[in-house]
C-alpha positions in Angstrom: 111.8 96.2 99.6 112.5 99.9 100.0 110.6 102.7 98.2 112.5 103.4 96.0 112.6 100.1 94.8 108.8 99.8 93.8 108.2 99.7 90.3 105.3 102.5 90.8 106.6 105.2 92.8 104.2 107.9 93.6 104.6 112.0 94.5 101.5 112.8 96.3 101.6 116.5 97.2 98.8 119.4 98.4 99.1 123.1 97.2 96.8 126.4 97.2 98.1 129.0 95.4 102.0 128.3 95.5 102.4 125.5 93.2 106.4 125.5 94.2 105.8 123.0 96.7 105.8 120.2 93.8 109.2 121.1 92.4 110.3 121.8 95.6 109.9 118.4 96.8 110.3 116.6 93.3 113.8 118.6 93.4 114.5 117.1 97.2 113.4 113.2 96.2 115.4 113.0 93.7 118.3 114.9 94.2 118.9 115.4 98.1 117.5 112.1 99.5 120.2 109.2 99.5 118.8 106.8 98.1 116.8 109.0 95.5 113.4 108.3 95.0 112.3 109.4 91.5 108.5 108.8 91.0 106.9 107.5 88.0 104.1 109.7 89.0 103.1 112.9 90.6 99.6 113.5 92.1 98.3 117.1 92.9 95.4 117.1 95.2 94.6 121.2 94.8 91.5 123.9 94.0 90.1 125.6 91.0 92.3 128.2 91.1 95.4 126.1 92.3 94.6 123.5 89.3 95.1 126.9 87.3 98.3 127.6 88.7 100.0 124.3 88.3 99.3 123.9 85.0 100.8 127.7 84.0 103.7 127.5 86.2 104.7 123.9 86.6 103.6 122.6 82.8 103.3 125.3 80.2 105.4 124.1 77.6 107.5 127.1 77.5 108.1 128.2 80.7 106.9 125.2 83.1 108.7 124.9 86.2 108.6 121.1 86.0 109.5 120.4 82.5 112.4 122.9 83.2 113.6 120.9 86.5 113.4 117.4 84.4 115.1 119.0 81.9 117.9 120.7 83.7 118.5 117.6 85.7 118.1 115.0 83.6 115.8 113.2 85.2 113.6 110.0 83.4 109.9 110.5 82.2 107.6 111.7 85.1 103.9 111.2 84.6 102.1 114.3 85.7 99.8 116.2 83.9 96.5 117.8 84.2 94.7 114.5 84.4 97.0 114.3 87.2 95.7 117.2 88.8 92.6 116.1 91.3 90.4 119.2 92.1 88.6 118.7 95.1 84.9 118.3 94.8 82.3 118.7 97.5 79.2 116.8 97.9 77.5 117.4 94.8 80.5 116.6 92.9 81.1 120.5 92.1 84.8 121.6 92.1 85.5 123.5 94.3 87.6 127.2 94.6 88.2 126.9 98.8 88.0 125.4 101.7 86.3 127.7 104.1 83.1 125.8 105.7 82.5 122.5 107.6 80.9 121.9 105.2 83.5 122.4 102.5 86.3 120.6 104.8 84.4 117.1 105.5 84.2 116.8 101.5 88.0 117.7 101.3 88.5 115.1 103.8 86.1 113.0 102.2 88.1 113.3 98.1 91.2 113.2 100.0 90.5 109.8 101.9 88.6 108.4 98.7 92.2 109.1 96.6 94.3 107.7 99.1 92.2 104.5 99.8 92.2 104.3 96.0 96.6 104.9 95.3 97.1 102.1 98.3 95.6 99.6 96.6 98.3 98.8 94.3 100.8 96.4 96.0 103.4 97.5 93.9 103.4 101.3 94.5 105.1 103.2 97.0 103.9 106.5 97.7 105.5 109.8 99.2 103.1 112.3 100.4 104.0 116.1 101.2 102.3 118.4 103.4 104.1 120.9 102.7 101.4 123.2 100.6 98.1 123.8 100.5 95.8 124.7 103.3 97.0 123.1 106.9 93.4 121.4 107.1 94.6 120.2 103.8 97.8 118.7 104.6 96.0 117.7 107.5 93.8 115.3 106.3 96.2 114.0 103.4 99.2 113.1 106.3 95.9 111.3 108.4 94.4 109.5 105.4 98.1 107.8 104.7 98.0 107.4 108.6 94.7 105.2 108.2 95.7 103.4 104.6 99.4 103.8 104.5 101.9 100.8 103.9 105.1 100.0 105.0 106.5 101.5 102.2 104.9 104.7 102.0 106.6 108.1 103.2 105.2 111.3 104.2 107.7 114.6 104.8 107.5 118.1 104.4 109.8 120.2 102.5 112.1 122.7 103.8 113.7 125.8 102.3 116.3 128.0 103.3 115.2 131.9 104.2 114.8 134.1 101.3 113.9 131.5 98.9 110.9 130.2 101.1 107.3 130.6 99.7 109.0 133.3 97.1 106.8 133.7 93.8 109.7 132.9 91.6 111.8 130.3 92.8 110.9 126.6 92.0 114.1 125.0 92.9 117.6 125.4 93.3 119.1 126.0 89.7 122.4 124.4 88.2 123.0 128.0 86.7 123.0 130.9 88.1 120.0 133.2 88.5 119.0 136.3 89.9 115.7 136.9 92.1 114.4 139.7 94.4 113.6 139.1 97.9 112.1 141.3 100.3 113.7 145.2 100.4 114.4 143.8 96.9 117.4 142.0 98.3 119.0 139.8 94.9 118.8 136.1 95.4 120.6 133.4 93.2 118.4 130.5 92.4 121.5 128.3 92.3 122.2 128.6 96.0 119.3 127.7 97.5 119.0 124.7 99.7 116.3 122.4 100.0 115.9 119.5 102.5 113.3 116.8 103.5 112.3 116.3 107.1 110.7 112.6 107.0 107.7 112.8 109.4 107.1 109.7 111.2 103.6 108.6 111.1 101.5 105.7 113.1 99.9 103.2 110.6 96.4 102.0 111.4 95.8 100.2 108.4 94.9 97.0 110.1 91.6 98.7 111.8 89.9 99.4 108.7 87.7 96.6 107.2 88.8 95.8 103.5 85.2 97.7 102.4 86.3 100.8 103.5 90.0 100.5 102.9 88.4 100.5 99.1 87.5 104.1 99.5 83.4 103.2 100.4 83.0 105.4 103.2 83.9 109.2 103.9 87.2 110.3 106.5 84.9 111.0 109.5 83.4 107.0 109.3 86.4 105.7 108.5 88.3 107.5 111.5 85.6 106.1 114.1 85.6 102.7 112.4 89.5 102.9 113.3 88.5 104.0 117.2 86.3 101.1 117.8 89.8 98.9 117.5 90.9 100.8 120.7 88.0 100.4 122.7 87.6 97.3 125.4 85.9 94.8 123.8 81.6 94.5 123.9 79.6 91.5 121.7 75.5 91.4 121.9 74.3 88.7 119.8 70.6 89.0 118.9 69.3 85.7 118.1 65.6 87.2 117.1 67.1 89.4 114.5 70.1 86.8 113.4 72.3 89.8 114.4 76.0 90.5 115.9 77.2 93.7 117.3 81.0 93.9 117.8 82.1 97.3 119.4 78.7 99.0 118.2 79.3 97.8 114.7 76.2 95.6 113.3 76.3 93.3 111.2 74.7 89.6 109.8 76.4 86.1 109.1 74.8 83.4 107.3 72.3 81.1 109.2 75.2 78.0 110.0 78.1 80.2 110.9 75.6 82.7 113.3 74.7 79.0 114.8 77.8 77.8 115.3 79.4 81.3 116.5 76.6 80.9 119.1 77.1 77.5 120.2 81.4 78.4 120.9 80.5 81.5 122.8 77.3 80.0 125.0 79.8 76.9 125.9 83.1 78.7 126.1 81.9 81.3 128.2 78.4 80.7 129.8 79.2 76.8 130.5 82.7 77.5 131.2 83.4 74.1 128.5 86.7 74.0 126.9 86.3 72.9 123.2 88.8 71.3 121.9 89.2 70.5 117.8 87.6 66.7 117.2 90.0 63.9 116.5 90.0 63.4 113.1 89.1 59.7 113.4 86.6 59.9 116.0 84.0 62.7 115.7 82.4 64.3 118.2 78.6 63.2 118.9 78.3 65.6 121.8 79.4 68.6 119.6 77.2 67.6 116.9 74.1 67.2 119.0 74.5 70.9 120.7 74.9 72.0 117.6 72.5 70.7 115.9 70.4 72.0 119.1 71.7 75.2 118.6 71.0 75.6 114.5 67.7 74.4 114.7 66.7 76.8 117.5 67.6 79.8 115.2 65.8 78.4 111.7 63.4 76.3 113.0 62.6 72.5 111.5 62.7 72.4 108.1 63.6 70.3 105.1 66.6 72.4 104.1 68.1 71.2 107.8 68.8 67.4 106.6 70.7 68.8 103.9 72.9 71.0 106.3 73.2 68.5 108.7 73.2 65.4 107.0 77.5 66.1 107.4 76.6 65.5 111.5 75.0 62.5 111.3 78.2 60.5 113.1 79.2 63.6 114.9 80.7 67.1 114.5 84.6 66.0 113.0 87.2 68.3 112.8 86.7 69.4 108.9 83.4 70.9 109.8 85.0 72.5 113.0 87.8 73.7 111.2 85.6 75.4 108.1 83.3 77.0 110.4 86.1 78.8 112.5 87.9 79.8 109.4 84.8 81.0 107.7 83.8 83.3 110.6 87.5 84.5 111.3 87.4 85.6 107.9 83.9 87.4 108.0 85.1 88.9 110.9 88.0 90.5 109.2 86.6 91.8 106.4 83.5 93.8 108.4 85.8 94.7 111.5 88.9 95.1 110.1 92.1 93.0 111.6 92.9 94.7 114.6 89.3 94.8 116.0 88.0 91.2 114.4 91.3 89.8 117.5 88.7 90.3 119.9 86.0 88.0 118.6 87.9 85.7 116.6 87.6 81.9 117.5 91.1 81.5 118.4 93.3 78.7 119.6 94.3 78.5 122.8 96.5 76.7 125.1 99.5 74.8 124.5 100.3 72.5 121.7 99.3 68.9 122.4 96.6 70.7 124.8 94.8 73.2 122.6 91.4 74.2 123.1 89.1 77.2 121.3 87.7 80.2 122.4 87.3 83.7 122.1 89.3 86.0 124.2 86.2 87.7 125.3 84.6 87.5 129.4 81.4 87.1 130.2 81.1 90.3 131.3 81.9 91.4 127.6 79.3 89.6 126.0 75.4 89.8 126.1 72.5 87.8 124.3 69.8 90.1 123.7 67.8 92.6 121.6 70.2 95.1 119.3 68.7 98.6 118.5 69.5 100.8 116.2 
């Protein structure tokens, strides 16, 4: 489906103290672009005083820029309003007038990737972001946040406008009538011959290296962007069997007791035995499984009553239901803390050919240690 097919389509824009960028590219969507996306929504990510501005210029009931263009144009009912409006806050949840510090640019980043995270979730919005206005750190981090959360059908562009009418104070968009504004040397400029055009900038989506936690918005732009590094980086595992522990690429994390014991027992005899395992018949279970297993499980929780329970399924050998679940189960895990890209390099996986499968991880020995994590 193409963007402009969504039900929710979404104008996502940045601006400082020129709110003309919205108009500008609400004018170029709708009316230049073939086929026209018209969003059901605008978003303004902006300051204090740029919050100001768009709601003087672009939706003062009199002499709005916005109302005027949906007006003059015809266009259908476009949500945007000063709730709407998102005013960046900084770490104490102050709005904020600027952008000046480090300090003041990782909590942009930070609001930025938290509204971004939060307008991908809906599966049946598409969203155009501009990065046309605003601060370059600003546009910045609102063209790299869609870069980490971005779908297939979301768009990013910047919008273009002829010289003369470019970042002038009083032109909005290019009128139906015509209408006389001063340039520079007070040079008259009619409002009806301006020309405005998108350039679609093509942008790499990463989507698949952020965990479904942070895709949620849970974590700030800088953890989120080294999250998304780990995916690139050659594969390393240490499991720490004191501590019940797993460290994929540097990232820590816990499984329960059975799938740590059985995520233990496929890498010590895929890798360090050199045993391929293949899935047990499903009318003949396999005894030897079970026993390593059971070897295995009761090394990390030691004897105790709870164990029959857990293993009572084991007593005729390990079939391929409880293989199956266990793989699946961990796969999943995996996913959701390492996100999909990274999870490929520790998942059990099938391998082989068909009528000769076996399972593994992709991982060498050289790539995997069992010993102490520190943090």
């Amino acid at each position: 489906m193409l963007p402009h097919q969504f039900e929710r389509r979404v104008l996502i824009a940045v601006t400082g103290l020129s709110p003309q960028v919205v108009t500008e590219t609400l004018y170029g969507l709708a009316l230049r672009c073939t086929p026209s996306f018209v969003p059901t929504e605008i978003h303004l990510v902006t300051t204090i005083e740029g919050a100001h501005r768009a709601e003087l210029h672009l939706l003062h009931e009199e002499s709005g820029k916005f109302l005027a263009l949906c007006r003059e144009y015809d266009l259908p009912a476009i949500a945007f309003d000063s709730s709407t409006i998102h005013v960046i806050k900084d770490s104490y949840g102050h709005e904020m007038d600027d952008i000046r510090t480090p300090e003041e640019n990782e909590a942009a980043a930070d609001y930025i990737t938290s509204l971004l995270s939060s307008l991908t979730q809906d599966p049946k919005a598409a969203l155009h972001v501009s990065i046309a206005g605003g601060r370059k750190t600003m546009g910045y981090y609102l063209g790299y946040a869609l870069s980490l959360f971005g779908r297939e059908q979301d768009r990013l562009s910047h919008v273009l406008v002829n010289e003369g009418y470019e970042s002038h104070k009083d032109f909005f968009y290019p009128t139906l009538k015509s209408n006389v504004i001063h340039g520079r040397g007070d040079r008259p400029l009619d409002t009806s011959k301006a020309e405005i055009a998108l350039a679609q900038i093509p942008f790499i989506r990463i989507r698949d290296s952020i965990p479904e936690n942070l895709r949620s918005g849970q974590a700030g732009f800088l953890q989120t962007i080294n999250l998304a590094k780990k995916a690139e980086m050659d594969p390393e595992l240490i499991i720490d069997r004191a501590q019940k522990k797993i460290s994929a690429n540097g990232v820590v994390f816990t499984l329960k007791d059975i799938l740590f014991a059985f995520y233990c027992w496929v890498i010590e005899q895929t890798l360090n035995q050199e045993i391929l395992l293949h899935k047990p018949n499903d009318y003949e279970p396999e005894v030897q499984y079970a026993e390593q297993f059971i070897a295995q499980y009761i090394k990390l929780v030691g004897e105790n009553r709870d164990i029959d329970k857990t293993l009572d399924g084991l007593l005729k050998g390990m079939d391929s239901n409880f293989f199956s679940e266990k793989k699946s189960r961990i796969n999943q895990s995996l996913k959701q803390i390492l996100g999909k890209r990274l999870a490929e390099n520790f998942e059990i996986k099938g391998l082989g050919r068909r009528g000769d499968m076996f399972y593994a991880t992709r991982l060498k020995p050289e790539q995997v240690v069992f010993g102490l994590i520190q943090q």
